[in-house]
C-alpha positions as CSV (number, residue, x, y, z in Angstrom):
1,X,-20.1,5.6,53.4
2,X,-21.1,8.1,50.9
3,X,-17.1,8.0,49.5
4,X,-17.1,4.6,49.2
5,X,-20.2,4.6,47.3
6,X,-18.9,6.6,44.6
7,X,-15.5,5.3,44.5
8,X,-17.2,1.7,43.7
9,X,-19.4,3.6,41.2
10,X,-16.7,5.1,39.5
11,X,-14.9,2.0,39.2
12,X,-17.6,0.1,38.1
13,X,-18.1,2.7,34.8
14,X,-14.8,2.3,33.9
15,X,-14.5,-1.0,34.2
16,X,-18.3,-1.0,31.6
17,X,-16.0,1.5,29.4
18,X,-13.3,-1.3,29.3
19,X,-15.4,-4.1,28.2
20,X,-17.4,-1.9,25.6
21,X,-13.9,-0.9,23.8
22,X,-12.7,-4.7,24.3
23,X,-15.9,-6.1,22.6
24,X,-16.0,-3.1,19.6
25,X,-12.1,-3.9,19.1
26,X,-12.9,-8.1,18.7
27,X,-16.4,-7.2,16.5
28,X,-14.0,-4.7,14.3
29,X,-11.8,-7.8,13.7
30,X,-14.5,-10.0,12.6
31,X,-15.4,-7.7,9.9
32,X,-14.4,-8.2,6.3
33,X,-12.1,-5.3,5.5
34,X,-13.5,-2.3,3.6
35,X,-11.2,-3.2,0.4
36,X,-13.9,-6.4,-1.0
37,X,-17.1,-3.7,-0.7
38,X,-17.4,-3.9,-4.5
39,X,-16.3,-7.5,-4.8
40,X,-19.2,-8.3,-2.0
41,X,-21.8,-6.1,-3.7
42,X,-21.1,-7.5,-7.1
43,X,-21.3,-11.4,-5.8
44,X,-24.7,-10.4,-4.6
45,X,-25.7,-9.2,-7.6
46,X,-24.6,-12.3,-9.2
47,X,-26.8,-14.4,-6.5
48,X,-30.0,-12.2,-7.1
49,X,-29.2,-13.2,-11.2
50,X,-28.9,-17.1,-10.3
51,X,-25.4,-17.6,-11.0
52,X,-24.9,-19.1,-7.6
53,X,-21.9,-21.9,-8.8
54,X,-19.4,-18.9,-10.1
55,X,-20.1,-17.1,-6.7
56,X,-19.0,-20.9,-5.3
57,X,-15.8,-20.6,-7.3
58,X,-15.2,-16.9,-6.3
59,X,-15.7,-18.0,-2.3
60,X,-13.5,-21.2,-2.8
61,X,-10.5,-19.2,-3.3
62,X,-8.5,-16.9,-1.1
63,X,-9.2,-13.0,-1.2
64,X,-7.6,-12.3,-4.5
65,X,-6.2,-8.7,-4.9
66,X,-7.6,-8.8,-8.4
67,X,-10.8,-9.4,-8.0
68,X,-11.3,-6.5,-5.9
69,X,-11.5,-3.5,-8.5
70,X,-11.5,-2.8,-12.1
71,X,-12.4,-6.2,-13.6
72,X,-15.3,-7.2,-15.6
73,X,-16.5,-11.0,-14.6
74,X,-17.3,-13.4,-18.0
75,X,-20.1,-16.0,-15.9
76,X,-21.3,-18.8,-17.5
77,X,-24.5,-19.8,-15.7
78,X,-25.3,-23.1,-13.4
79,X,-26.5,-25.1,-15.7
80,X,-23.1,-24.7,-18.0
81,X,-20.8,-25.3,-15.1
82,X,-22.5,-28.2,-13.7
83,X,-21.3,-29.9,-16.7
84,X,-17.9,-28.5,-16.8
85,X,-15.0,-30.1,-14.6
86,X,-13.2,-27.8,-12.9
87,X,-10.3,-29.9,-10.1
88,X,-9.4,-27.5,-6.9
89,X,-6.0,-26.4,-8.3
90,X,-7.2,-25.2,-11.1
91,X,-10.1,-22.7,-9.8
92,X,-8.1,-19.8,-9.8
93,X,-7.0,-20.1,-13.6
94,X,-10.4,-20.6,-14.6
95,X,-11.6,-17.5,-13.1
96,X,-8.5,-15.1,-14.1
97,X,-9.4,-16.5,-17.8
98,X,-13.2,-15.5,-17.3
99,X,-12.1,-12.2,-16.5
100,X,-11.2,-8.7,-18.0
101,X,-8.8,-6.5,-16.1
102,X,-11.4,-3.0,-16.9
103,X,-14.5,-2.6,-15.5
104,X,-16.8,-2.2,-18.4
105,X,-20.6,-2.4,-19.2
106,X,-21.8,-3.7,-22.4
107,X,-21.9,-0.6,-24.0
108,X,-18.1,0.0,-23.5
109,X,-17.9,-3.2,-25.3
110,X,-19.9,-2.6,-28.5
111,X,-17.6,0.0,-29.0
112,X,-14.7,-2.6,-29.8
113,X,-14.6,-3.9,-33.8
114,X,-14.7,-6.8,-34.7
115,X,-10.8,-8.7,-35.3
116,X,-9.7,-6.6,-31.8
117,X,-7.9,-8.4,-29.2
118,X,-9.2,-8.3,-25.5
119,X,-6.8,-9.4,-22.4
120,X,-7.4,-11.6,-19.6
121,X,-6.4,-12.1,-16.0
122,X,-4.4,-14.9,-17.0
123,X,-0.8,-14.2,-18.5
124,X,-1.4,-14.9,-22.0
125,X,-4.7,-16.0,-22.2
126,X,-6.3,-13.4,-25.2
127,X,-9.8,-13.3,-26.4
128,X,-11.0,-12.4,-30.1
129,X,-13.5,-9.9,-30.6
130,X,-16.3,-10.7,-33.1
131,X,-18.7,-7.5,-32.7
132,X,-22.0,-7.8,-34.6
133,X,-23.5,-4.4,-33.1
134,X,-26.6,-6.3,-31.2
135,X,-27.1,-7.5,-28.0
136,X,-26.9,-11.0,-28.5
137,X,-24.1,-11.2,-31.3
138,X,-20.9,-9.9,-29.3
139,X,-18.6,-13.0,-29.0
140,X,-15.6,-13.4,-27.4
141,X,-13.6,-16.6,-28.5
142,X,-16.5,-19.4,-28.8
143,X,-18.9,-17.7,-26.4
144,X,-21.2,-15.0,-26.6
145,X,-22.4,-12.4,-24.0
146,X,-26.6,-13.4,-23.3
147,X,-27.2,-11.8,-19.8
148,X,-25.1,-8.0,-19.8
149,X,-24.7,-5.9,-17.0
150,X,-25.6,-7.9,-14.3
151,X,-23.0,-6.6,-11.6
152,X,-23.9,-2.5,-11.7
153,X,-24.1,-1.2,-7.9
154,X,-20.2,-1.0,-7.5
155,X,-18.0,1.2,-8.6
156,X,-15.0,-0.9,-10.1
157,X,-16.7,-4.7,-11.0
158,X,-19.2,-5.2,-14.2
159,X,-20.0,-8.9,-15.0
160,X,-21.8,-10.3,-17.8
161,X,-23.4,-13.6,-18.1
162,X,-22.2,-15.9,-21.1
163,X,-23.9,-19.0,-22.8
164,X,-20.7,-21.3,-22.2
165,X,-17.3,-22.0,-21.0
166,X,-14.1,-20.1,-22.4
167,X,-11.8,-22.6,-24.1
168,X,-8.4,-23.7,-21.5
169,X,-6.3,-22.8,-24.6
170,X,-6.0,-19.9,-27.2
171,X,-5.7,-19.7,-30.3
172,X,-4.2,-15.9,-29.9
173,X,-0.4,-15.2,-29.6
174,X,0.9,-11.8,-28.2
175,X,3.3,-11.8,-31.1
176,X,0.2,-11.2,-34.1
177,X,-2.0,-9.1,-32.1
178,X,0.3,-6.4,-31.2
179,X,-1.9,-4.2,-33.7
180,X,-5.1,-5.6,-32.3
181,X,-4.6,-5.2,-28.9
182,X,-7.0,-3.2,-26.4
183,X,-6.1,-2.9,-23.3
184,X,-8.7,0.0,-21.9
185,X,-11.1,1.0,-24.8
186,X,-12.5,4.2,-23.4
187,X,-16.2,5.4,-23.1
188,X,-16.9,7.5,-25.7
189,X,-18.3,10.5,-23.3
190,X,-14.9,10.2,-21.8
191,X,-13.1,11.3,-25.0
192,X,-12.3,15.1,-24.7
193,X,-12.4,16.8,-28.2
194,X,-9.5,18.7,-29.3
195,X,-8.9,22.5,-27.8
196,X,-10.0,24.9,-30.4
197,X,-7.3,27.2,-31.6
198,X,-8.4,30.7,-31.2
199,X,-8.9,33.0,-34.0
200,X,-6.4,35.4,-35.7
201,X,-6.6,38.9,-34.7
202,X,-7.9,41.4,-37.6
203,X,-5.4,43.0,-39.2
204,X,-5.4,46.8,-38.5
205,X,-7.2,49.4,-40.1
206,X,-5.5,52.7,-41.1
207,X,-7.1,55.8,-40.4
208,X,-5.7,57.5,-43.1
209,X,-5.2,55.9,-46.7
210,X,-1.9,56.2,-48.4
211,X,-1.9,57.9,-51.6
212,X,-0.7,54.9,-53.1
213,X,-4.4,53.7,-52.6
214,X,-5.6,56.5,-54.6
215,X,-3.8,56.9,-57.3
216,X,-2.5,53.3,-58.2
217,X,1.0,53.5,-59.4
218,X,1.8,52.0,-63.1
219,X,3.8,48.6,-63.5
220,X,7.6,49.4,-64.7
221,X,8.1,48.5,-67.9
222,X,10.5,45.4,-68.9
223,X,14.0,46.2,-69.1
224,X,14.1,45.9,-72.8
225,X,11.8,48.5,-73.6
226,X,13.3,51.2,-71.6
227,X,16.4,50.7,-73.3
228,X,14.6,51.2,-76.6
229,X,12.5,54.6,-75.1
230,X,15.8,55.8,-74.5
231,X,17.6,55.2,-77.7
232,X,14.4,56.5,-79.8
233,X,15.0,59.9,-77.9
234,X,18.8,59.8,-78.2
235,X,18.3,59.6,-82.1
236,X,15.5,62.5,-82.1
237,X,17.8,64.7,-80.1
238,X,20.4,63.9,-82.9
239,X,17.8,65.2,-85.6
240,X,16.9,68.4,-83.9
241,X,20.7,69.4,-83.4
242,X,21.6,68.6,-87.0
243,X,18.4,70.7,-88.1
244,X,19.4,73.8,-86.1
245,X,23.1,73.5,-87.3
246,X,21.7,73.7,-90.7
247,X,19.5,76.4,-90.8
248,X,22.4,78.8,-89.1
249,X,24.9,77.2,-91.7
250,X,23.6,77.7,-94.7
251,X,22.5,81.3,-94.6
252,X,26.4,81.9,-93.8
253,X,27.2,79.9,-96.6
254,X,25.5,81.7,-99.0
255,X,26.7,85.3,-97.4
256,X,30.3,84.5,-97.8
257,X,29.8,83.6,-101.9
258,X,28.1,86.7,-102.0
């Protein structure tokens, strides 16, 4: 009796241990995969900031593998899109055109002059930068950034809010912004100054000083005058010779008329 108690105990835990792992695999399923974290925590933000019609347009489409990292959201708020028509087939180019493939925070974007040239998720689609240093005067195209940094808590999204619709068409081509163009304007903490070269080594110091130090020697003399040194004392050599010869010849001279 007591073995077939614990026989039908032992099959009744593993049979529990079955239908815990079956129920965690079907609840693991149901879950939305770990890859739309930041894309989840920024739409939240978005909700808590009352832009609940771009969240709408986000949840409309199918999980896009852009929207998941490194984009920075352009929103234009309810009140804008309630009077903007948007048809079905055209969500997805409305958002890629309201968005920045870089994640960054309104001060990454003061940072970019005025006349640059800022890319969108849609092939093609440029924006012109008109900076005017303040918080309400950076404009992109014919809107302006009024609500910044409202998606912060994630590590890849940013999205600012913006006082109207970006125009359908461009007046940018890639051909005369190649000069213009910023992809990925870095922060400026993020900029690594240039290695410092180190210094020369001293030159060495003698122990002992060469006599050359001491006594300084004299410049040579041009070429010109040395000639001339040396013709003066050919000619005085000349003088002295002739001199001598005379004073031996003339007392001989005078001994032979005698």
């Amino acid at each position: 009796m007591t073995i077939k108690l614990m026989a039908t105990h032992t099959i009744l835990t593993m049979f529990a241990l079955l239908m815990a792992a079956h129920f965690k695999s079907i609840s693991s399923t149901n879950l939305p995969p770990k890859d739309d974290q930041d894309l989840r925590l920024a739409m939240e933000e978005m909700q808590k900031a009352n832009y609940f019609t771009f969240v709408m347009l986000l949840n409309m489409l199918p999980l896009d593998p852009k929207f998941l990292a490194n984009v920075t959201f352009l929103m234009p708020n309810d009140r804008m899109l309630s009077k903007t028509v948007i048809p079905e087939n055209a969500v997805s180019n409305f958002l890629h055109r309201h968005s920045i493939p870089s994640p960054l925070i309104f001060e990454h974007l003061l940072y970019i002059p005025t006349g640059s040239i800022l890319p969108s998720l849609m092939p093609e689609y440029l924006m012109n930068v008109s900076n005017g240093g303040g918080r309400r005067s950076f404009v992109l195209n014919n809107v302006k950034i009024i609500s910044p940094n409202i998606c912060t808590i994630g590590s890849s999204i940013r999205c600012h809010g913006i006082d109207g619709v970006l125009n359908p068409e461009s007046n940018i081509s890639l051909h005369t912004c190649s000069n213009t163009m910023v992809l990925v304007p870095p922060p400026p903490s993020s900029v690594a100054p240039p290695p410092l070269l180190p210094p020369p080594p001293p030159s060495p110091v003698p122990f002992f000083s060469s006599p050359e130090d001491d006594f300084p020697v004299p410049a040579p003399l041009p070429a010109d005058s040395s000639q001339h040194i040396s013709g003066s004392s050919k000619l005085s050599l000349g003088r002295k010779v002739l001199k001598s010869m005379a004073t031996i010849l003339v007392p001989l001279m005078i001994g032979v008329s005698i």
